[in-house]
C-alpha positions, -999 to +999 in steps of 0.1 A: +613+212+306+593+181+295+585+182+256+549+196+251+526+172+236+514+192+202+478+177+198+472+161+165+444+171+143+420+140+130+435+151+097+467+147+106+495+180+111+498+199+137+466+220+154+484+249+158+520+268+156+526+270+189+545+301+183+533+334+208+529+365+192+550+388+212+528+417+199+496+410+225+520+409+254+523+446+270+561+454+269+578+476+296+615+477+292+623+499+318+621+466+334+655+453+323+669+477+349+651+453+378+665+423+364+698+405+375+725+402+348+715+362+340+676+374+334+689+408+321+711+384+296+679+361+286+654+390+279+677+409+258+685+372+240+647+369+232+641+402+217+667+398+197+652+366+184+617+379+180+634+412+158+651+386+133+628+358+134+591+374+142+589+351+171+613+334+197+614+300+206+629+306+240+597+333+246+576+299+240+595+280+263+589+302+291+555+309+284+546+269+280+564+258+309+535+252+333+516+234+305+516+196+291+499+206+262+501+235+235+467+251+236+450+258+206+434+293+192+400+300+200+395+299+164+414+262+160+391+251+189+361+262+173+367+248+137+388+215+145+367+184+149+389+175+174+375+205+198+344+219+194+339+212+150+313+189+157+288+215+180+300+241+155+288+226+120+260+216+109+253+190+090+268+200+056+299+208+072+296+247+073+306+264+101+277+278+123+304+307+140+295+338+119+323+361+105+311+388+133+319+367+158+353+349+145+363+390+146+348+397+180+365+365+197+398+376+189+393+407+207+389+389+239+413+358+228+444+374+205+464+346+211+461+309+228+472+324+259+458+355+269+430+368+279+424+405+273+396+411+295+380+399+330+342+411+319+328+404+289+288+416+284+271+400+254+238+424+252+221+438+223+191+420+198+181+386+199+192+361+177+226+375+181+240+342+196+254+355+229+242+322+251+261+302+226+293+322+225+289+325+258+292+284+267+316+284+236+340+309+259+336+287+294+345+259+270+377+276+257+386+286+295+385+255+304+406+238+275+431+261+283+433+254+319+429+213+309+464+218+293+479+226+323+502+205+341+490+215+373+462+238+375+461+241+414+496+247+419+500+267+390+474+294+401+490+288+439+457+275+455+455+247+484+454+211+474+425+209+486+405+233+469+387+233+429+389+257+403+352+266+399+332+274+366+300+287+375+267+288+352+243+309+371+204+323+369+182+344+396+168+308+387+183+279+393+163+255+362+175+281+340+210+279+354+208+243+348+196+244+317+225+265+303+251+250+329+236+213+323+225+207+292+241+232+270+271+235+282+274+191+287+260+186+249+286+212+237+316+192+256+305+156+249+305+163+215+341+168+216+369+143+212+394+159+231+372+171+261+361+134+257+397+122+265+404+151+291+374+136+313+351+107+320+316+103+315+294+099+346+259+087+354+233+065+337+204+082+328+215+119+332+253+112+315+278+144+331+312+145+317+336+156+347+373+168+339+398+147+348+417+147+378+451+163+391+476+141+415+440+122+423+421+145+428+395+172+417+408+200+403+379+215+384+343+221+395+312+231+374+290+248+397+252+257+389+236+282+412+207+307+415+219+323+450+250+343+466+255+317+486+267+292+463+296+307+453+311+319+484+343+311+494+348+293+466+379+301+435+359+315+409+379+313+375+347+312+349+309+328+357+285+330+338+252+350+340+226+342+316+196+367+306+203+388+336+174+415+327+145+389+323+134+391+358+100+390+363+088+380+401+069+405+419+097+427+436+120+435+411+143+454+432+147+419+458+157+405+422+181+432+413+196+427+446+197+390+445+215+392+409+237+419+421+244+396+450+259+367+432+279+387+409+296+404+436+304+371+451+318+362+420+341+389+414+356+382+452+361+345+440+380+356+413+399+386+428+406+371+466+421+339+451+434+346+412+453+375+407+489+377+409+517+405+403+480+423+399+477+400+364+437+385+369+431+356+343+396+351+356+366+360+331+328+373+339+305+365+317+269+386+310+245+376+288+208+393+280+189+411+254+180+444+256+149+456+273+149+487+296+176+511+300+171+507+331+167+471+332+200+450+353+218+443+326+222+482+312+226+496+347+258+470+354+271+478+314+272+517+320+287+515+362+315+492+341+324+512+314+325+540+338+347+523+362+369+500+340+366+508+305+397+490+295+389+457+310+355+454+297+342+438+261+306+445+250+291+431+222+262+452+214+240+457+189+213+443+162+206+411+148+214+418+111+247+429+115+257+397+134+239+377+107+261+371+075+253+384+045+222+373+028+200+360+055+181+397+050+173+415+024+193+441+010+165+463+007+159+486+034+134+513+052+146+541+073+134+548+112+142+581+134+149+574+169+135+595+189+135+604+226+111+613+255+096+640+237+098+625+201+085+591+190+105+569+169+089+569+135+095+548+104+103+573+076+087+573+041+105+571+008+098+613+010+109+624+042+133+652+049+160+632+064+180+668+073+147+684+089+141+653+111+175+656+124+168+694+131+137+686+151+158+662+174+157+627+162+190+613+172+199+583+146+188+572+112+184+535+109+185+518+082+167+484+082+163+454+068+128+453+047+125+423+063+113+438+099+092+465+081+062+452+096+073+441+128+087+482+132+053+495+123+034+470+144+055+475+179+081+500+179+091+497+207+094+459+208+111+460+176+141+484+183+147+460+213+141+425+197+157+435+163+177+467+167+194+457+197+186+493+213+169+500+248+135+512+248+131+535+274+164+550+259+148+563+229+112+570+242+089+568+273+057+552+274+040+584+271+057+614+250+070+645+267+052+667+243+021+653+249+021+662+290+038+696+283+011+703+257-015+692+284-008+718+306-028+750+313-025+783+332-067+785+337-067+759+365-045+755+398-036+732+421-057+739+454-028+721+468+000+748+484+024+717+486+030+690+465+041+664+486+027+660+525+047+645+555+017+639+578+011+606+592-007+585+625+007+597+653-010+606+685+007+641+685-003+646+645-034+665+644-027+680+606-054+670+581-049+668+545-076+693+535-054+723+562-034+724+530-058+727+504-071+761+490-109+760+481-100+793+462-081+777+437-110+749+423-130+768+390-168+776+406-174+761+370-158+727+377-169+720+413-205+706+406-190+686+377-183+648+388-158+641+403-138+608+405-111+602+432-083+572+435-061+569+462-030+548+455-026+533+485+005+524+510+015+526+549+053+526+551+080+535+528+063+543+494+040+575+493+004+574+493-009+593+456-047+607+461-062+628+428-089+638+416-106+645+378-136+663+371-156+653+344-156+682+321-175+675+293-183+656+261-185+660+226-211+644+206-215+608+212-216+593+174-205+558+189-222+549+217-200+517+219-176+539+230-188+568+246-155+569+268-137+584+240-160+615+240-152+624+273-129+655+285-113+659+319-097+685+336-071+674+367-089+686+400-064+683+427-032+662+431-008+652+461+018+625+478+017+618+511+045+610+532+044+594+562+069+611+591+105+587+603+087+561+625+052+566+619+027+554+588+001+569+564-032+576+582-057+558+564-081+572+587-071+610+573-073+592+536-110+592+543-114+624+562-103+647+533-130+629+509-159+634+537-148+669+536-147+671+504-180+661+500-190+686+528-176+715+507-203+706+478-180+686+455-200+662+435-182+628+437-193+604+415-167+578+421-137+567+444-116+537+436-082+527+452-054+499+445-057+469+462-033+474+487-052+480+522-086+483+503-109+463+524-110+486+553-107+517+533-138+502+507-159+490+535-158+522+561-165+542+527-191+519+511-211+525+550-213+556+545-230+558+512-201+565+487-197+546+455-164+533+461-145+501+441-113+486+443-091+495+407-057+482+403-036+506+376-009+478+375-027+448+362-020+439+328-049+416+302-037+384+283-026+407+258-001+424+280-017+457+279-027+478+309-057+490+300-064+517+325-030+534+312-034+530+279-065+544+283-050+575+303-023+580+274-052+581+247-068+611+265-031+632+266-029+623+230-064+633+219-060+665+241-087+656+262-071+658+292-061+696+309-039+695+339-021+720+358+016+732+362+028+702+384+062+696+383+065+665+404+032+645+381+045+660+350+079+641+355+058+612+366+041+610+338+073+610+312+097+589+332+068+560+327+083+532+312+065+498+297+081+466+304+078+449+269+077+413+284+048+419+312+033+453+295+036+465+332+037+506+330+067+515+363+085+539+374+125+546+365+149+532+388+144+558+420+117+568+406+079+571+417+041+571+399+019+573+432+008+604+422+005+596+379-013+563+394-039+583+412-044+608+380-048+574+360-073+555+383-095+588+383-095+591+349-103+555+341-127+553+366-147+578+350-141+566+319-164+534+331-192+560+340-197+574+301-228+564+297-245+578+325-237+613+311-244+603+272-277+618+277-276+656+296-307+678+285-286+705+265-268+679+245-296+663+235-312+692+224-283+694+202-283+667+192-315+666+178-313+699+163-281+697+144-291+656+129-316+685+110-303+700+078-333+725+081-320+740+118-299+770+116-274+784+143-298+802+152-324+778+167-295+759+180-284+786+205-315+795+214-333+757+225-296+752+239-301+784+260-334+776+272-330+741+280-304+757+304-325+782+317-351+751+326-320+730+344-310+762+368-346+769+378-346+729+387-312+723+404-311+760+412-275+758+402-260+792+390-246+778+357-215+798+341-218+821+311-209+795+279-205+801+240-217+783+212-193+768+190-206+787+161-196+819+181-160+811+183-153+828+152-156+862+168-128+854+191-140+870+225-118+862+260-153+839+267-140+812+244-120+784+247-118+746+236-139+737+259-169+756+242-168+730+215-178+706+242-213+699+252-211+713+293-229+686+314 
């Protein structure tokens, strides 16, 4: 063998003892019984040298045969000038690598050899570093592979074809920004990259690594699509903030994403791996968002499939940190879950007690992120915690739905979900499966709002509809919205039959027939999906009909017709019945924290919690127009007097009543006045402390 060229150090001395620690390499001596007696002779020979010397010189030889120079430690290539020192200081000369991460890299890189993993997922807070350990990693890979003699013929590919480090992105500006400029800053700053490749091009300089028997050996690759990596020798990928995708269809994306890295992973397994030993890394890189978001989905099938040959670097941004960028003060927060919202803790809390209810973890937190915790929760245990939102708490608490629900009303419904659909043959109308029975004689003059959510194919079509119940005293008539209680009339999916398509024709029939069976509807809205024809056939025919998106976020990335919805749960001013398919709706919600977009879980569905939403927020608009009812008025008036008893109350209430029936000649229900409650009959309710329109 040819005598290895030891690099140098500007300093002078070697880089690195090129000596290979003989603990990272998995022995099986069982072996020796396969060997002939010459390589029997020569194994035995070198564990004999490791046992006296604590390393073996012949071992090295072996191992460094293939290579023309020694290649250094991850954490020599990081430090030395003559590397990567000069991306990795600043400019008083201190090292920019944390202590967390000098630990973590030698998990993946024990030695200047091997590699202990082929996926490494770099997830967790912000601010942890991970695009920058990332690029430092492809770096490494591709020093060690630099110090090879012969990097084709050493991994037994044709002459003809590259090894391939690949910096990809669902978009490909991103991918070039990371795989670009980055990743080229980070290697032109080096010396010995410098000498291991030539710079190229005037105005846009690109180093490119030098070649092999005249020709390329290496290719950087920068792609945003499947198709750019295959067929091709992947040793190095690299996906960069694989969760932040935010076009329209999010499942194309997660397709598209899963795509590439699939493609990927043939590259590196079709054309790599030898006596089943895979030297090829994968490299994912995001912050944490959803539980359900790409990045968490890919962590959990790996760590279910190949737990052994994955690293994950997970976590939150102050224990990457080193110590004294935060505080040593601290606060406490409970994580919760779906039926428990995280809550930062006070100095007094019962730590023991909170535990007992069901919080999951104590957290202990900089002071520095004190406000940021009280001011988004949610955003905060993701930006700063490193912990997925949706795995600690829904966008609207379990508790809140479960404590919604009441036995008094029904679903006139008998089935939650409908298959019906257009075809000639399908005769079956929504309103054959709805029981008039069922709807409270008090409820059905009361308004009624409707929203459809619309769709034709695939999706299901969610139509509700919310009765305005009643109000409570209107102090602020800026915001007589909030006064407002509802109570869920009727709920359903529809489903359209294998080959056919919802009937938007039988979307309409079951509101004219609704109307037709004395229901009082104030308003219908529907998504914009299909509106036009829907709005405009409705609009003809005299109903008060608009278009109301549930999706659409303001500048301030809050959906205002959900958040809106989530306010009544929490006030208790919503009443719904026992439905299990909108109650799971309803707590599977999750809020995207970059787009404040309120969506389903993966597989999941909200046609039906969209429809409950529109109805309610449509109604919501139409506050004012009930502000002013005769018997709240009267109220009104009457208890603004200090000299009015309960008496006098009750009685003008009563009368005013007695005027409306003899007007509408509407049979109104028996009713008790708040300041009866006290005597407890079966007549009460909460509802009696609201002003019945």
């Amino acid at each position: 063998m040819e005598k290895l060229n030891k690099n140098k150090s500007p300093s002078g001395g070697d880089v690195l003892d090129s000596s290979i620690n003989l603990k990272n390499i998995p022995l099986d001596l069982s072996v020796l019984d396969s060997l002939s007696p010459a390589e029997k002779e020569l194994a035995l020979s070198i564990l004999k040298e490791y046992s006296k010397e604590g390393k073996s010189d012949q071992l090295n030889t072996l191992l460094l045969e293939n290579y023309a120079e020694v290649p250094a430690d991850i954490l020599a290539f990081v430090d030395d000038e003559y590397y990567l020192g000069n991306a990795w200081h600043d400019n008083e000369g201190k090292s920019k690598l944390y202590p967390y991460w000098r630990r973590e890299l030698l998990k993946i890189f024990p030695d200047n050899l091997t590699t202990n993993v082929n996926n490494a997922i770099f997830s967790g807070s912000r601010g942890r570093g991970k695009s920058e350990i990332s690029i430092l990693i492809a770096a490494y890979l591709l020093h060690r592979i630099l110090c090879l003699k012969d990097p084709i013929s050493f991994f037994r590919l044709k002459p003809t074809e590259k090894i391939v480090f690949a910096f990809m992105n669902i978009k490909k500006d991103l991918a070039e920004e990371i795989g670009i400029a980055k990743f080229q800053n980070t290697i032109q700053s080096s010396p010995w990259f410098l000498e291991h490749g030539t710079i190229e091009g005037r105005t846009k300089k690109i180093w490119v690594p030098q070649k092999y028997n005249n020709q390329e050996a290496i290719d950087i690759k920068i792609g945003s699509q499947a198709d750019d990596l295959i067929g091709l020798p992947i040793f190095f990928a690299f996906f960069d903030e694989v969760s932040f995708q935010r076009n329209q269809d999010i499942e194309k994306q997660k397709k598209k994403a899963n795509d590439m890295i699939d493609t990927a992973i043939g590259g590196m397994k079709t054309r790599f791996v030898y006596l089943s030993k895979n030297p090829t890394l994968l490299v994912l890189a995001s912050s944490k968002r959803s539980d359900k978001s790409f990045l968490e989905e890919h962590m959990k099938k790996k760590l279910a499939s190949e737990k052994e040959n994955v690293y994950i670097s997970d976590g939150s941004v102050w224990e990457v940190k080193p110590e004294g960028t935060y505080s040593d003060k601290t606060f406490k927060v409970a994580l919760g879950n779906k039926f428990l919202d995280s809550i930062v803790l006070k100095d007094d809390d019962n730590i023991d007690a909170l535990i007992a209810k069901g919080y999951s973890k104590i957290l202990d937190v900089p002071i520095d992120f004190k406000a940021d915790f009280l001011d988004d929760m949610d955003r905060a245990l993701c930006d700063f915690a490193g912990i997925s939102a949706s795995s600690i708490s829904k966008y609207i608490n379990g508790t809140a739905v479960i404590d919604s629900v009441v036995d008094r009303i029904k679903n006139p419904f008998s089935r939650e979900i409908l298959e019906i659909g257009d075809g000639a043959d399908d005769d079956v109308q929504y309103y054959n499966f709805f029981d008039l029975s069922k709807i409270d004689p008090a409820l059905k003059n009361k308004p009624l709002f409707i929203h459809l959510d619309m769709s034709y194919t695939g999706d299901m079509t969610g139509i509700a509809g919310v009765f305005i119940r009643g109000k409570k005293y209107s102090i602020n008539e800026l915001d007589q919205s909030k006064d407002l209680f509802y109570s869920l009339a009727f709920s359903v999916s529809i489903k359209a039959p294998k080959g056919r398509h919802i009937s938007f024709e039988k979307n309409r029939n079951f509101i004219y027939w609704l109307k037709s069976k004395g229901f009082n509807i104030k308003g219908i809205t529907s998504d914009t999906y299909q509106s036009y024809d829907t709005g405009e056939t409705l609009r003809a025919k005299g109903y008060p009909y608009s278009v109301l998106s549930v999706d659409k976020c303001d500048t301030n990335r809050v959906c205002v017709p959900y958040q809106y919805f989530k306010s009544t749960l929490y006030e208790k001013r919503f009443e719904m019945y026992n439905d299990k398919t909108l109650i799971r709706q309803i707590i599977d919600l999750e809020r995207n924290i970059d787009s404040g977009k309120i969506d389903h879980i993966e597989g999941g569905a909200k046609d039906v919690c969209d429809s409950v939403c529109g109805s309610i927020f449509n109604a919501s608009k139409n506050a004012e127009q009930f502000a002013y009812d005769f018997g709240e008025t009267a109220e009104q008036l009457l208890l603004v007097n200090n000299n009015s008893d309960h008496d006098d109350v009750k009685q003008l209430t009563l009368d005013m009543e007695e005027e409306l029936k003899k007007v509408n000649g509407i049979l109104m229900p028996e009713r008790m006045h708040p300041s009866d409650a006290e005597k407890k009959t079966d007549l009460y309710s909460l509802y009696d402390d609201i002003i019945i329109l």
